[in-house]
N, C-alpha and C positions, 0 to 999 in steps of 0.2 A: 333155573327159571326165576325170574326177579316176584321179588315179594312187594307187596301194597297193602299200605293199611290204610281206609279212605275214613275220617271223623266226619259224621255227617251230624243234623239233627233232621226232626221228621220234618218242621213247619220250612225247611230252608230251600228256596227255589236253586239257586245257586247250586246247592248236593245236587239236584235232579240234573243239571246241563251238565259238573261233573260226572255223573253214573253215565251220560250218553256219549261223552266224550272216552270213556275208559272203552264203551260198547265199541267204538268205533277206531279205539288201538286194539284192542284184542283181536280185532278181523285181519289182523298184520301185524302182531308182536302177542307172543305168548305169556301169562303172568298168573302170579295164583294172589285175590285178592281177598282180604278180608274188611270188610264195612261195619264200624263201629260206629252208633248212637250214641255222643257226646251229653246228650240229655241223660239217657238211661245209665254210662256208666263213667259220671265226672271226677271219680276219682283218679281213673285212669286215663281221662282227657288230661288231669291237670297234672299229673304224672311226666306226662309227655307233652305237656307244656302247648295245649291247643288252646288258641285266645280266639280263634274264630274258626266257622266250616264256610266251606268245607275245608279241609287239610290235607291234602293226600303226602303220605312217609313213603322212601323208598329204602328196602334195606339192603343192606349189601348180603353178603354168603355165607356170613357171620350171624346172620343177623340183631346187625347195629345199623340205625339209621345213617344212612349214605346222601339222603337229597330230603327237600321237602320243598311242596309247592302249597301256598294257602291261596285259596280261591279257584278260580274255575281254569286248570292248565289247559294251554294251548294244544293243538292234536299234536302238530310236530314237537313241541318241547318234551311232549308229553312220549313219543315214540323216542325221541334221541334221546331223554332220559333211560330208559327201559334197553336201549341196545347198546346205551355205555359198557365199558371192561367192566364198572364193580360188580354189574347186576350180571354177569355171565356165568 
């Protein structure tokens, strides 16, 4: 099952259209996600090298980052991400 890690802050509208965008691949691709507040823990924002949110990481089965999309992904990109080989 593909892993997600979403970098959000709380004031950012942009996170909110991503979280509804992820609501509405999850109702037709399965994923276990984890949402990080970029405000709350910047050391590990800048670790992972986030300059803006939202960010959503895709990792591969390794878990090593595979994809990244910064800003608000599209549903379909955002589905054909998630049902590529790495994430299987």
């Amino acid at each position: 099952m593909p892993e997600l890690i979403l970098y959000t802050t709380g004031f950012c509208a942009p996170c909110r259209s991503a979280r509804q965008v992820l609501d509405y691949a999850s109702k037709s691709v399965k994923f276990n996600l984890t949402e990080i507040n970029a405000s709350d823990h910047p050391d590990q924002a800048i670790q992972n090298g986030i300059t803006s949110t939202p960010t959503l990481i895709g990792l591969d089965n390794v878990g090593k980052e595979s994809w990244r999309v910064v800003g608000v992904p599209r549903l379909q990109e955002l589905r054909e991400l998630l049902t590529s080989e790495n994430n299987s």
